[in-house]
Every structure is written in C-alpha cells, then in structure tokens.
Backbone of each chain as ProteinMPNN parsed JSONL, in Angstrom:
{"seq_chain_A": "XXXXXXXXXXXXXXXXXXXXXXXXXXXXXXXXXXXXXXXXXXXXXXXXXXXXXXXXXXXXXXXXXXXXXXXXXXXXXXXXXXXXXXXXXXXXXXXXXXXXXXXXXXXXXXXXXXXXXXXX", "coords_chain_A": {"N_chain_A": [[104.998, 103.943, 52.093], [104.019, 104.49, 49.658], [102.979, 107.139, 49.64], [104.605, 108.451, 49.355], [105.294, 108.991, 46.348], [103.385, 110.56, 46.11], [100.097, 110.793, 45.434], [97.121, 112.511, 44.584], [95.583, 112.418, 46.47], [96.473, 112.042, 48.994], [96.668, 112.43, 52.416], [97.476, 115.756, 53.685], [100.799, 116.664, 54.87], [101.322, 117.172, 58.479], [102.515, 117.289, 60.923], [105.389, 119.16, 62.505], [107.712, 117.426, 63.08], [106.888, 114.897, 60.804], [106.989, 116.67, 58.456], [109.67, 117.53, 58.583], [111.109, 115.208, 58.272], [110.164, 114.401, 55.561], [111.198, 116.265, 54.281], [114.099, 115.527, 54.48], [114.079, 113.325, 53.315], [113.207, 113.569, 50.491], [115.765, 115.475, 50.255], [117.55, 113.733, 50.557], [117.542, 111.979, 48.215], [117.689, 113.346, 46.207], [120.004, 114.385, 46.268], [121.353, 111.735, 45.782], [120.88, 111.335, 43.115], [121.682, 113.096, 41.867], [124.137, 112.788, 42.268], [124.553, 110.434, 40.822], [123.842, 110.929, 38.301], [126.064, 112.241, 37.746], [128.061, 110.448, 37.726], [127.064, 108.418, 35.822], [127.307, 110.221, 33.108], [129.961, 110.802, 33.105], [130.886, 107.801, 32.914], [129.649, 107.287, 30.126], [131.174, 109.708, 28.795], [133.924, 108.825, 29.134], [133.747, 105.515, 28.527], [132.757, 105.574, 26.139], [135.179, 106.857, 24.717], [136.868, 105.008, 25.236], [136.167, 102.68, 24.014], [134.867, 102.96, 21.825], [136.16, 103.675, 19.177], [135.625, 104.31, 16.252], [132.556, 105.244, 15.653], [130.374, 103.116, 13.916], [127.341, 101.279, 11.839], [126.29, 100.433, 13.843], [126.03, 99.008, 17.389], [129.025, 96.762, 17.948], [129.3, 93.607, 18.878], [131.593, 93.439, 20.498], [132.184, 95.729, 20.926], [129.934, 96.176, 22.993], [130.527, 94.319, 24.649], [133.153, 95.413, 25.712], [132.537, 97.954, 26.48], [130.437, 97.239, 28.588], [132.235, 96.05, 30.344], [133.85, 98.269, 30.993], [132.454, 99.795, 31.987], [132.001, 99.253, 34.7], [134.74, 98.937, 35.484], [135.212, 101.492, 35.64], [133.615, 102.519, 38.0], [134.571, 100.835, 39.807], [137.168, 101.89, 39.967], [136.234, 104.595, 40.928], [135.376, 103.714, 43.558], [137.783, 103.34, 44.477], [139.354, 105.419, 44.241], [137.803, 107.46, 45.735], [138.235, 106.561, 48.36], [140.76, 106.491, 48.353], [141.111, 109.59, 48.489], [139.28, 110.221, 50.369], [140.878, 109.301, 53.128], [142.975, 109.925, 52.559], [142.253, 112.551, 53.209], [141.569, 112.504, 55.794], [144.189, 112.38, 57.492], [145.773, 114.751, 56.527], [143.797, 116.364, 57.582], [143.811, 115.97, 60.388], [146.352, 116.19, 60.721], [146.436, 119.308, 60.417], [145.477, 119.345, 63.058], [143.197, 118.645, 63.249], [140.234, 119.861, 63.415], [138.194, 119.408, 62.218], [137.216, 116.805, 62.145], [134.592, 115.78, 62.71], [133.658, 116.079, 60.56], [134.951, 114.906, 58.322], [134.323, 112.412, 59.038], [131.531, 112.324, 58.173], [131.483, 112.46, 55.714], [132.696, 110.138, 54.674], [130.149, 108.412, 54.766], [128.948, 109.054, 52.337], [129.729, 107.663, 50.527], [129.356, 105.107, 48.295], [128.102, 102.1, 48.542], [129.536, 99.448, 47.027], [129.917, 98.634, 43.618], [127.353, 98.371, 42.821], [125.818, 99.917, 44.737], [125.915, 102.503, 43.974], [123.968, 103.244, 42.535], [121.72, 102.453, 43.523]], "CA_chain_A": [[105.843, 104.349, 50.968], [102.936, 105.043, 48.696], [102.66, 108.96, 49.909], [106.151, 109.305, 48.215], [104.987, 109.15, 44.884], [102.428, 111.965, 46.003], [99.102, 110.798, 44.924], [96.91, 113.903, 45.111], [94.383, 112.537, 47.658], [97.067, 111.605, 50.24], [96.421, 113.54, 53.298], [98.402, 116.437, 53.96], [101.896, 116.476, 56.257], [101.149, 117.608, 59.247], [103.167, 117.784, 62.375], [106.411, 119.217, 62.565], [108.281, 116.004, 62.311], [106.256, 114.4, 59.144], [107.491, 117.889, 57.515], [111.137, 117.395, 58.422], [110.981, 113.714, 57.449], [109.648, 114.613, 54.076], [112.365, 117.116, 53.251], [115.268, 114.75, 54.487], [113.757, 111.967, 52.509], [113.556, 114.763, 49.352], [117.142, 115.932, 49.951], [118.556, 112.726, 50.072], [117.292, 111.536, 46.872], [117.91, 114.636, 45.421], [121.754, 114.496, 46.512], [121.525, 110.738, 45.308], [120.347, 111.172, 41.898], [122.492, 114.107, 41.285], [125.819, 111.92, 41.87], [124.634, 109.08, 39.85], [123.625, 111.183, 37.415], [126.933, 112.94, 37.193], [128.383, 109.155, 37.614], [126.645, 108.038, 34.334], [127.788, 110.837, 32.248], [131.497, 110.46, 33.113], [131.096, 106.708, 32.604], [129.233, 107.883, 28.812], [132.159, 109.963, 28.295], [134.941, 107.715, 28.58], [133.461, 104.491, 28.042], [132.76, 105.735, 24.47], [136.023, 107.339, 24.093], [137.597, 104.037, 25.093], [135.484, 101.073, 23.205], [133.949, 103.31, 20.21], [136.887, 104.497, 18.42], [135.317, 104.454, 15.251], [131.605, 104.865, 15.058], [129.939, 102.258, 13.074], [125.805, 101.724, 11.86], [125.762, 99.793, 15.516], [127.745, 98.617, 17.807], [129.433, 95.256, 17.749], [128.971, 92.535, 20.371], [132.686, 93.674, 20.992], [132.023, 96.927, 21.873], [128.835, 95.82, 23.959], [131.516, 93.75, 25.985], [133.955, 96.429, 26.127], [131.591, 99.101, 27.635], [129.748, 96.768, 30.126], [133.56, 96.058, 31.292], [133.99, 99.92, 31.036], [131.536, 100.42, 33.251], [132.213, 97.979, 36.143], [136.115, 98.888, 35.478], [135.042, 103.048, 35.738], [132.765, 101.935, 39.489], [135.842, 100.051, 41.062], [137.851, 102.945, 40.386], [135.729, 105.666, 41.731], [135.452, 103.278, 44.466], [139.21, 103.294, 45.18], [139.414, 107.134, 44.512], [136.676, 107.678, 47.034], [138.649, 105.654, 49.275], [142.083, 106.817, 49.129], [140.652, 110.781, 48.859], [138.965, 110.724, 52.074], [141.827, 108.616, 53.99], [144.059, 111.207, 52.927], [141.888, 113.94, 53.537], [141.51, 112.466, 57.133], [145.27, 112.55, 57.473], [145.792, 116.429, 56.598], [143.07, 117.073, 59.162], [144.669, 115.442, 62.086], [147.938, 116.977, 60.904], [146.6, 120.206, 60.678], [145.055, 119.748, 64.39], [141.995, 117.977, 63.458], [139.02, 120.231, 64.352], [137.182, 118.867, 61.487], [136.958, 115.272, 62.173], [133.055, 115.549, 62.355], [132.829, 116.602, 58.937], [135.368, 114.109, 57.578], [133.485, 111.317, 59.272], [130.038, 112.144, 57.933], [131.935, 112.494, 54.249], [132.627, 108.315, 54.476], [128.808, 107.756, 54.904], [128.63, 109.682, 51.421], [130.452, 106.496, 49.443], [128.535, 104.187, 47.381], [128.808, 100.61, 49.193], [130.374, 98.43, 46.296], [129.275, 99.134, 42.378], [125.912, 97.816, 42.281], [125.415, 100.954, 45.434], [126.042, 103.698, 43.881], [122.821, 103.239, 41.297], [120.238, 102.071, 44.419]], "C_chain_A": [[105.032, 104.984, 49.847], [102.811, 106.836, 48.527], [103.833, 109.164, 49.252], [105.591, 109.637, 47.156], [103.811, 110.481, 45.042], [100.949, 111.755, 45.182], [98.181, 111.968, 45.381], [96.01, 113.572, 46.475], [95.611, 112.121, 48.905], [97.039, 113.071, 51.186], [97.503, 114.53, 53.498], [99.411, 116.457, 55.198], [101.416, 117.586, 57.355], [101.663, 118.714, 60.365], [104.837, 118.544, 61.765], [108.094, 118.545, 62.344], [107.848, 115.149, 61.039], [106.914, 115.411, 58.156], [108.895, 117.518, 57.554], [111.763, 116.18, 58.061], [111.089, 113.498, 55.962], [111.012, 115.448, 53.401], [113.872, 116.632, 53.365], [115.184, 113.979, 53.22], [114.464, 112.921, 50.822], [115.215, 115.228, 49.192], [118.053, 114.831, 49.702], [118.489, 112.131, 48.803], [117.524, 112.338, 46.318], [119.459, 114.58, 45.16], [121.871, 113.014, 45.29], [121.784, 110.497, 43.835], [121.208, 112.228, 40.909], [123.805, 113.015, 40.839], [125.558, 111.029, 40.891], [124.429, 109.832, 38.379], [125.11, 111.682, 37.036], [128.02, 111.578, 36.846], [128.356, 108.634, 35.77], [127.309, 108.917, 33.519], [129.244, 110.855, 32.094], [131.424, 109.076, 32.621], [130.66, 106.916, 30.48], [130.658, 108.397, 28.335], [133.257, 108.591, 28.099], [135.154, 106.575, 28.347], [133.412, 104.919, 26.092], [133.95, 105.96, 24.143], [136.711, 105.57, 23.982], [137.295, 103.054, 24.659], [134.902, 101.86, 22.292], [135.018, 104.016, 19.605], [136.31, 105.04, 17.282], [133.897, 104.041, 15.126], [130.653, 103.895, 13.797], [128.26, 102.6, 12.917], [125.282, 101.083, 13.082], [127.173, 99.526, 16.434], [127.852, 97.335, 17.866], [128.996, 94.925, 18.691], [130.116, 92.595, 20.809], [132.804, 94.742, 21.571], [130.846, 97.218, 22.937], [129.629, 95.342, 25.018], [132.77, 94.875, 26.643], [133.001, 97.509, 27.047], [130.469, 98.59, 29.13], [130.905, 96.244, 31.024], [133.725, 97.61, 31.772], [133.495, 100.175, 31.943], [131.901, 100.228, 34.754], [133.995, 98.688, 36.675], [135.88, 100.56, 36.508], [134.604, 103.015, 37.517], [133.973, 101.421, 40.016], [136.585, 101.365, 40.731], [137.458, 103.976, 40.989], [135.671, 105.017, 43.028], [137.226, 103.689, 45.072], [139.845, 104.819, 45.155], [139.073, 107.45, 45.497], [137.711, 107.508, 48.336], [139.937, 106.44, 50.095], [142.096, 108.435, 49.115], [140.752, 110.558, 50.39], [139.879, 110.09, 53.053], [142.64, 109.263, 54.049], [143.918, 112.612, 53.167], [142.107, 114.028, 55.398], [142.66, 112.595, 57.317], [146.035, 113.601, 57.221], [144.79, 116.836, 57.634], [143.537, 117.091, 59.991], [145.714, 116.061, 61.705], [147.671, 118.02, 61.106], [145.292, 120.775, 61.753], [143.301, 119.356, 64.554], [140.666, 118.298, 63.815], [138.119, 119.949, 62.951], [137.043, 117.905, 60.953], [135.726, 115.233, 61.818], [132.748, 115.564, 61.137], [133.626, 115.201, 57.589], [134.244, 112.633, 57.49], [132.62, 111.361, 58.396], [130.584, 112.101, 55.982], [131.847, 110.715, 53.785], [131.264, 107.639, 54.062], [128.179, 107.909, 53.142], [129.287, 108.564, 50.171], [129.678, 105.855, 49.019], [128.974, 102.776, 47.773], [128.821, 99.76, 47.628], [129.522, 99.172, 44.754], [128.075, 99.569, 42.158], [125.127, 99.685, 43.508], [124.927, 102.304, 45.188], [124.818, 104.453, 43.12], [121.559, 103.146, 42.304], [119.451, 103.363, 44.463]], "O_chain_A": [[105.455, 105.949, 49.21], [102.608, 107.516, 47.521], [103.968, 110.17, 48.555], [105.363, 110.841, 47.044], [103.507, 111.218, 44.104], [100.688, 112.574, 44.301], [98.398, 112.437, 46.498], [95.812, 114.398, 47.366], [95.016, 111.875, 49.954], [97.264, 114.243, 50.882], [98.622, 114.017, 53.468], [99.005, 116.302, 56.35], [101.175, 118.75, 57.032], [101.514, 119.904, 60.641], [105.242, 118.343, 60.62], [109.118, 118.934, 61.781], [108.76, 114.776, 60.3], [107.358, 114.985, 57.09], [109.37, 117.157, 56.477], [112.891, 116.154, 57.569], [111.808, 112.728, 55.326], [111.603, 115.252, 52.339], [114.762, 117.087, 52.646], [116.001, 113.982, 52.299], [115.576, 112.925, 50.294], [115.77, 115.295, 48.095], [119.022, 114.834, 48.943], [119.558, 111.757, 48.321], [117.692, 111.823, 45.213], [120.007, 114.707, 44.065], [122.357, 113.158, 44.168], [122.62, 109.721, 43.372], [121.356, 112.211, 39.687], [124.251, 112.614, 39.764], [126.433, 110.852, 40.044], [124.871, 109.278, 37.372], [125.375, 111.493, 35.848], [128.729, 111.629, 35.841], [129.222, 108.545, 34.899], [128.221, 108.286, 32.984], [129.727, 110.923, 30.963], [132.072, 109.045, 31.575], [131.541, 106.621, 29.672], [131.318, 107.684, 27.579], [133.325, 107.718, 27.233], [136.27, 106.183, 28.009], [134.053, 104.452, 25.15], [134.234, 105.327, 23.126], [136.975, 105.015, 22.915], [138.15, 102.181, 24.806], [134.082, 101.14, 21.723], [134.754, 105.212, 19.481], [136.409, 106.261, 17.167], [133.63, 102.924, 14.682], [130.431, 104.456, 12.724], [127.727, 103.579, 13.44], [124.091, 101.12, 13.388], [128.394, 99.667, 16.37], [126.821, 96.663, 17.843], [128.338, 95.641, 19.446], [130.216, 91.808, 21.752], [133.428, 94.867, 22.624], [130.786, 98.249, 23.606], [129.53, 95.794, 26.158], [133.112, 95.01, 27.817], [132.999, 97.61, 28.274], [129.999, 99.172, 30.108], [130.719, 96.01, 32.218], [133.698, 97.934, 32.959], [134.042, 100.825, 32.834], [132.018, 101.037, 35.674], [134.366, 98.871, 37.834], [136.244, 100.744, 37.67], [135.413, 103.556, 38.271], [134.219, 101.993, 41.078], [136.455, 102.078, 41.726], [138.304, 104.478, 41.729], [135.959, 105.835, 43.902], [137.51, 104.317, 46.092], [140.681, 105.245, 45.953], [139.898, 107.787, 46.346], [137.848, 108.395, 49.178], [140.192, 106.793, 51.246], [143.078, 108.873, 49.715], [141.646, 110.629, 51.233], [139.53, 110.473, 54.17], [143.255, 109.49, 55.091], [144.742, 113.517, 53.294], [142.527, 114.95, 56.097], [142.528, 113.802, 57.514], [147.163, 113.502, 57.703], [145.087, 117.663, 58.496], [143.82, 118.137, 60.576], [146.17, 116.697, 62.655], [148.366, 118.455, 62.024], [144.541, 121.747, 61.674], [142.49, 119.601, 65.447], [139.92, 117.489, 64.366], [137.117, 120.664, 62.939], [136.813, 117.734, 59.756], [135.466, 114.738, 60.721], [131.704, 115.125, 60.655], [133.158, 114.762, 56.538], [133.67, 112.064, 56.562], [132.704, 110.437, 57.587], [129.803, 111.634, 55.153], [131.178, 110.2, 52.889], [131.145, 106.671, 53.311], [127.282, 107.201, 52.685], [129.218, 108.849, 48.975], [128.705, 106.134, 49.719], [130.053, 102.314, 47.399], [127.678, 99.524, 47.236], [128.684, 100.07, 44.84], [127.67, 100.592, 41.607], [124.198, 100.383, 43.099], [124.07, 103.003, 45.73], [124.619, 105.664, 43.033], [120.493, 103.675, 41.992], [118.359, 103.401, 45.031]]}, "seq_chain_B": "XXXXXXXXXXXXXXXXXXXXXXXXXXXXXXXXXXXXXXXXXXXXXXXXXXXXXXXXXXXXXXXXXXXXXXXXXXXXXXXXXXXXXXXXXXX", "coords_chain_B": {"N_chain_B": [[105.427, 113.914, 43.006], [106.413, 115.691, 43.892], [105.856, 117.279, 46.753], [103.259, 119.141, 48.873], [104.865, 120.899, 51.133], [104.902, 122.638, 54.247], [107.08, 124.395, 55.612], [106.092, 126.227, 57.439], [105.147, 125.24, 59.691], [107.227, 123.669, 60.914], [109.109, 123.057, 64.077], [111.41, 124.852, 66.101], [113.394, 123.754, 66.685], [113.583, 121.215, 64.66], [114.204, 122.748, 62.879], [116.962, 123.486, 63.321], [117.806, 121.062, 63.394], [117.504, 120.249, 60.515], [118.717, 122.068, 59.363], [121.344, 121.531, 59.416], [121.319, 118.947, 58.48], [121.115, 119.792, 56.061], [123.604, 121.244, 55.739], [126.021, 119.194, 55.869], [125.112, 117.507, 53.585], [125.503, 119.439, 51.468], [128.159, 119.604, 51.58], [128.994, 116.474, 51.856], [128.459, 116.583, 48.836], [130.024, 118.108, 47.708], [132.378, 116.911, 48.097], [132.178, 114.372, 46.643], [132.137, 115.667, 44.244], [134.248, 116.079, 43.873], [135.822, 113.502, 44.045], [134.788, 112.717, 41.622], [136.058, 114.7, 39.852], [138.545, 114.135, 40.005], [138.465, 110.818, 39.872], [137.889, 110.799, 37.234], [140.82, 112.716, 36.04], [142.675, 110.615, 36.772], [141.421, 108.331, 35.581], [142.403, 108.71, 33.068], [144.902, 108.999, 33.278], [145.819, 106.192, 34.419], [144.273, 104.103, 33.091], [145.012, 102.835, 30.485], [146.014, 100.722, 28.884], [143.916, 98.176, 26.447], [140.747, 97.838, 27.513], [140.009, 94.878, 29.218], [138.715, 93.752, 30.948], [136.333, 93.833, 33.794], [137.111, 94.369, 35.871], [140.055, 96.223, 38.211], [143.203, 95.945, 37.283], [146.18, 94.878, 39.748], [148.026, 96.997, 38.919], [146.641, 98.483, 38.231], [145.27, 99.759, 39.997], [147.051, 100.702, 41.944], [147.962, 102.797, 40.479], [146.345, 104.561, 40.571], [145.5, 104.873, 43.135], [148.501, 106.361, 43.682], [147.878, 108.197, 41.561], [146.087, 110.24, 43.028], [147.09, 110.61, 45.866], [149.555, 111.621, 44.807], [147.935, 113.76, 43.214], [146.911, 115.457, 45.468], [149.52, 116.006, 46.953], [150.244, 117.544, 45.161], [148.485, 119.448, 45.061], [148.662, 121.033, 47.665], [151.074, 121.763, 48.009], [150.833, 123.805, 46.095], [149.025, 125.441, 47.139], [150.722, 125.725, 50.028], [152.708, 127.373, 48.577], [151.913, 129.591, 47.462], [150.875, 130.456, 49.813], [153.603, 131.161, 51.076], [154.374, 133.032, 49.718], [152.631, 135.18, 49.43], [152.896, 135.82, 51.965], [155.182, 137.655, 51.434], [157.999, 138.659, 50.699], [159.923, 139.902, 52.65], [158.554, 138.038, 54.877]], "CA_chain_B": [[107.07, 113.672, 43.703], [106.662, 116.609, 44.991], [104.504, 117.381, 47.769], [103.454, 121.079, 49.09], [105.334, 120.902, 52.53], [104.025, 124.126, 55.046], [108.098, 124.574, 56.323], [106.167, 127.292, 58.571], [104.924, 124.407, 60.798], [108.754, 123.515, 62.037], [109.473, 123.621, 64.88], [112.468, 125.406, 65.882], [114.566, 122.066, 67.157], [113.574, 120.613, 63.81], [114.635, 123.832, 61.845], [118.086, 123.485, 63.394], [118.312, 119.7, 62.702], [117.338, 120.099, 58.781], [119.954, 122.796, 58.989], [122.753, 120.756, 60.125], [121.722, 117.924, 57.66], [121.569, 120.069, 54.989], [124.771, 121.534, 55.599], [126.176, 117.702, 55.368], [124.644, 116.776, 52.03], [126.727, 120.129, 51.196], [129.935, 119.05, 52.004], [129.233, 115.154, 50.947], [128.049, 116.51, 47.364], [130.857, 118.375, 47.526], [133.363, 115.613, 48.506], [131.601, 113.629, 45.684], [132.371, 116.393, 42.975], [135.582, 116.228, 44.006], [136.056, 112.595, 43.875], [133.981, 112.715, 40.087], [137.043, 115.48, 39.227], [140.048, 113.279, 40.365], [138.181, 109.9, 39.121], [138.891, 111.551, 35.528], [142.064, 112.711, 35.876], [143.292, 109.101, 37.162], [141.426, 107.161, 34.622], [142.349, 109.144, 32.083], [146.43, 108.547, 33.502], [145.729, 105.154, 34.547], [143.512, 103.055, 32.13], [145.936, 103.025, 29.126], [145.357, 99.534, 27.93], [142.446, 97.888, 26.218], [139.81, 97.07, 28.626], [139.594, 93.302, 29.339], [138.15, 93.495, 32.455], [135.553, 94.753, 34.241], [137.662, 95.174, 37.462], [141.188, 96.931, 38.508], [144.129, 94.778, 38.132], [147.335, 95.325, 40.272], [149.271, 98.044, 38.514], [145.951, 99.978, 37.82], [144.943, 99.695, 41.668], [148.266, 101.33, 42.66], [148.452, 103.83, 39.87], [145.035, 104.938, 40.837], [146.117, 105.465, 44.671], [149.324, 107.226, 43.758], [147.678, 109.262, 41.232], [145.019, 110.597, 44.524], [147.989, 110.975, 46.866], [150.07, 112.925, 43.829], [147.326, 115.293, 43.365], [146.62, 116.067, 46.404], [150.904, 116.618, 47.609], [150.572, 119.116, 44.099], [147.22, 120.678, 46.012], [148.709, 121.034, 49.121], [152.621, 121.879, 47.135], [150.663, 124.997, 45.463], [148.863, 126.24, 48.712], [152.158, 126.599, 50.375], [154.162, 128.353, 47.928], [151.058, 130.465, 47.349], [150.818, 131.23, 51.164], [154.46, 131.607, 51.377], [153.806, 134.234, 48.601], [151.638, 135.877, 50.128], [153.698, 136.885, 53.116], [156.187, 138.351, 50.576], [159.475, 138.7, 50.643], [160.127, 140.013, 54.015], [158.007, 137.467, 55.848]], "C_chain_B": [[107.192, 114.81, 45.105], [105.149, 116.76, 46.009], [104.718, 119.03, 48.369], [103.941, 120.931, 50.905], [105.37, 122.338, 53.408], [105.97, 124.17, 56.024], [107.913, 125.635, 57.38], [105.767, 126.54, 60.073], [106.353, 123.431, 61.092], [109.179, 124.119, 62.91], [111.046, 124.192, 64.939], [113.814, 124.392, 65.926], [114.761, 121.89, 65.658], [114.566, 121.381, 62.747], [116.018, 123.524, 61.837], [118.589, 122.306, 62.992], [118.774, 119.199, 61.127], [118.615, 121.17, 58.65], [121.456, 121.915, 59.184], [122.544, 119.497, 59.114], [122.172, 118.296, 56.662], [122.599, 120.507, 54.387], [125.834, 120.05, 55.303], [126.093, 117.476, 54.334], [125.468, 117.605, 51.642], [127.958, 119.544, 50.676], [129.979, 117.42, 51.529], [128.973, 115.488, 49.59], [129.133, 116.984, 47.479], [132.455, 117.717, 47.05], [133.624, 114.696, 47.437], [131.864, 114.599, 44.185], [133.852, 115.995, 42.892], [136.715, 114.65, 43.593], [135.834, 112.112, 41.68], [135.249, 113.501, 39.263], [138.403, 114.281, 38.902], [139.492, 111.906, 39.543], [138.769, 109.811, 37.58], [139.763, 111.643, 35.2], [142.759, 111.275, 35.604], [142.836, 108.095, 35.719], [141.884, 107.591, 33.326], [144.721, 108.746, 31.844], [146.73, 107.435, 33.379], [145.246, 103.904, 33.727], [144.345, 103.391, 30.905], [145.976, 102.113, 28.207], [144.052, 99.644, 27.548], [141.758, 97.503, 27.554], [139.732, 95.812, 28.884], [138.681, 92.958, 30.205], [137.713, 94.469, 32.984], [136.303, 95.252, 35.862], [139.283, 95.898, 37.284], [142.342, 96.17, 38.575], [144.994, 95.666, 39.088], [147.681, 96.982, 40.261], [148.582, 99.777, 38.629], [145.695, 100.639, 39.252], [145.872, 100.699, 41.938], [148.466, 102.513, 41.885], [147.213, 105.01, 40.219], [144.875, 105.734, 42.327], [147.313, 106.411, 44.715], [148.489, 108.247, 42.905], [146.322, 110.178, 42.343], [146.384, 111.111, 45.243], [148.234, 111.812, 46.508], [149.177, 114.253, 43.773], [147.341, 115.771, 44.589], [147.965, 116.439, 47.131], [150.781, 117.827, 46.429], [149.697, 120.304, 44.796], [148.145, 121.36, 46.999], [150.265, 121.818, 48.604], [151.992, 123.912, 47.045], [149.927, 125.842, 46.615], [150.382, 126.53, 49.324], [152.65, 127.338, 49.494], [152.768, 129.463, 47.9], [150.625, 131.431, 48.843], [152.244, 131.656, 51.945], [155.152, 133.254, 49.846], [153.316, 135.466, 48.891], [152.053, 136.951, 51.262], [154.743, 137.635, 52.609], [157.394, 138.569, 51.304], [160.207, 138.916, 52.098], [159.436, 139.524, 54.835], [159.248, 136.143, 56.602]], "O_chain_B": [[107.606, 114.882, 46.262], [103.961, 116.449, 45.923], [105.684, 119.793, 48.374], [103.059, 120.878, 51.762], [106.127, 123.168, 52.903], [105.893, 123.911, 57.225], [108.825, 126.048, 58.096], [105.961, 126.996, 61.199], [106.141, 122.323, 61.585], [109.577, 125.284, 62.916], [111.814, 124.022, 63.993], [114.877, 124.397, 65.306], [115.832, 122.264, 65.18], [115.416, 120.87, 62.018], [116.548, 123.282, 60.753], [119.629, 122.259, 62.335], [119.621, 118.44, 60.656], [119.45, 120.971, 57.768], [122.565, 122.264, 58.778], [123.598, 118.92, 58.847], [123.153, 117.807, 56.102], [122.845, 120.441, 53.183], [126.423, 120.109, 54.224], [127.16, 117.131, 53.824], [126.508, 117.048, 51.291], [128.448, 119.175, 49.609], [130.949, 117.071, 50.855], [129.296, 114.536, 48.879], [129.843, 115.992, 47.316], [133.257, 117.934, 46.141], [134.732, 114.235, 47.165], [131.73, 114.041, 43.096], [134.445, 115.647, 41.871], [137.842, 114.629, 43.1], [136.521, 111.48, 40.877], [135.523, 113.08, 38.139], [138.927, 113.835, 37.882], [140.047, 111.78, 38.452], [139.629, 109.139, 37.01], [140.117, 111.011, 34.204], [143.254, 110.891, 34.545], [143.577, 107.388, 35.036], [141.746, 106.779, 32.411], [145.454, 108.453, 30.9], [147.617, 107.116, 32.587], [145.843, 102.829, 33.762], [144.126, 104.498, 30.415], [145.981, 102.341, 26.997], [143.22, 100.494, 27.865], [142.305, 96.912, 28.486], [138.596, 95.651, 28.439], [137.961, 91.961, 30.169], [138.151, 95.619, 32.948], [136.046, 96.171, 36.639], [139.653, 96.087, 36.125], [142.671, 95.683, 39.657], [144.749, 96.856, 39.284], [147.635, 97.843, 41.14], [148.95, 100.937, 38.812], [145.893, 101.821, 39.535], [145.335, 101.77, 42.22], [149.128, 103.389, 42.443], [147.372, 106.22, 40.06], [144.328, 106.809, 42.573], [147.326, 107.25, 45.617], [148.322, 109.307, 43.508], [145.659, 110.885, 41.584], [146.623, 112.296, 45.009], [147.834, 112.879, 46.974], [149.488, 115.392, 44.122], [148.011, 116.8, 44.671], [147.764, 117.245, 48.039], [151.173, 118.96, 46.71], [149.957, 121.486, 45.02], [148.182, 122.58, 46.845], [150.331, 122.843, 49.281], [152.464, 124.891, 47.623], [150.383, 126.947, 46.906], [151.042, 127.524, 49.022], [153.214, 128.286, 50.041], [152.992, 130.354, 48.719], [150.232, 132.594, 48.941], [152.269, 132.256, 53.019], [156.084, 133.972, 49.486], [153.685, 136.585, 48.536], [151.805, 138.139, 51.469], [155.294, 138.364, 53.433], [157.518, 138.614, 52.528], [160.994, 138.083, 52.55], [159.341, 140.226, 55.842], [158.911, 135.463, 57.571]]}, "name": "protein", "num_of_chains": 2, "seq": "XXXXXXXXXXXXXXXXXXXXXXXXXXXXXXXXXXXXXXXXXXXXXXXXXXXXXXXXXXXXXXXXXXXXXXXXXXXXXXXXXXXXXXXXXXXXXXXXXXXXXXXXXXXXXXXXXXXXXXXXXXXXXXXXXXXXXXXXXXXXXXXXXXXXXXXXXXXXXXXXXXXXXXXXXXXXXXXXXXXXXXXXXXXXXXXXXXXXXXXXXXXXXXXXXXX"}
C-alpha cells in the first residue's frame, strides 16, 4: 500500500498489468472522491439552509445537533433515492426490451453501502 | 499521489479492459449526478419539518420514493409528447 502515496524512490511500474492496476486504483478514487465531494457540498447547502436560519457569532449546541441530524437525515435519503432511481431505471429497460441490463447492473455496484460508505 | 505511469507498455488485452472500466465509472458517475440532482429536488419537496432526526420517518420515506417515480413518469411524459412531436402532425 505504501507505493500509493508515491514516495519518489519506489521502483517504477513495470509490466503491463502493474500499469493497468495503477490506473484502475487512480480512477476509482478519483470517481470516489468526486461523489463525496459533490455529496458534502449538497449536504453544506441545505443543512445550512435548514438549521442556520439566522447567522449568529457561532453556532449553538442546537444548531450543532440539528446539522449532525441533517447530515445522517440528507445520507438515508440519497440512499433511498439511489435505490428507488435505479429500480426504476431497471424497469424502463426491461420494458423497453432490455438490451442494457449490463449497464444497469454495474450502476448498483456504484451505491454507497449504508451512510458511514459513502465517505470510505 | 501521482505516479508517472508509461500507458505505452499496455498491452492490447489490458488497453481494452481499462477501456471498458472506464467507460463504467462513466455511466456510474453519471448515474450518481443524477441521483445528487433528484436527491435535491426531493429533499427540498420532502423535508418540510424541523429536523429531529437523523433518519427518514414514514411519510418522508414514501414522499421520497414517489417524488423519484414522479420525476421520472414527468421524464419519460415529456419524451413522448416530444417524440410524438416530432413525427408531426401527419405521423
């Protein structure tokens, strides 16, 4: 795991496979970090809109509890979006003859297993 | 983070494999924008009370699933009329 981080003396990738390894690894974290990132900023948005009505010189220990509910609340719903999206995406496919099951499938793998997932 | 990767030493198998994943990540980022769009909409329909709770009760659960279904019969609503549009008048 160490060669991730790219220390400069780590030997150079080699073979053919070490190379295509490396740029999976790279794309998936890449994909990963994107969603969460776009995750966080939606949760930013409307967590503030909905527990900071009125800026103060901090925030309360009421609006600390409100936005770490916010959060958790915002995660179970993208969860159940996620959910009932692709269930009904799969369900227009097959109706309209299904030749892109493969692609639905591999969409499922793309979910965030439970809250705490979506951040790993 | 990054590392200098020689993509001229892939083989051709491999080439086609990374192609076929990368087309994947595609279509799941995609999937995932799409979900990030609708998420919005919904909570923005759905969450109407104060917050109490960090999870989904009942009402929100269900308003959360119809509003997903709803969009997507309006998606699917405005494609047809738009492809029965299309064939104009004498189709």
């Amino acid at each position: 795991m160490s060669s991730l981080f790219g220390s400069g003396s780590a030997a150079p990738i080699q073979t053919s496979e070490e190379i295509k390894a490396a740029v999976m690894r790279q794309l998936q974290q890449e994909a990963a970090m994107s969603n969460a990132r776009s995750l966080i900023g939606k949760i930013n948005k409307h967590c503030f809109k909905a527990c900071v009505p009125t800026p103060g010189t901090s925030l309360s220990a009421k609006e600390n509890t409100c936005l770490s509910s916010c959060m958790e609340k915002y995660i179970a719903m993208w969860n159940t979006t996620s959910k009932t999206y692709i269930t009904r995406v799969g369900v227009e496919t097959k109706r309209l003859g299904g030749q892109d099951a493969a692609a639905i499938a591999s969409m499922a793998t793309g979910m965030p297993e439970g809250g705490g997932g979506i951040m790993g | 983070m990054e590392q200098q990767l020689d993509l001229t030493k892939l083989s051709e198998s491999d080439k086609k494999e990374l192609n076929q994943v990368l087309t994947n990540e595609a279509q799941k980022s995609n999937i995932q924008q799409t979900v990030h769009h609708l998420n919005e909409v919904c909570w923005e329909k759905c969450i109407t009370s104060k917050i109490t709770s960090g999870t989904l009760d009942k009402s929100e659960e269900a308003c959360a699933q119809n509003c997903v279904d709803r969009w997507m019969d309006t998606s699917l609503s405005i494609l047809s009329k738009l492809d029965s549009m299309r064939g104009g008048p004498g189709h």
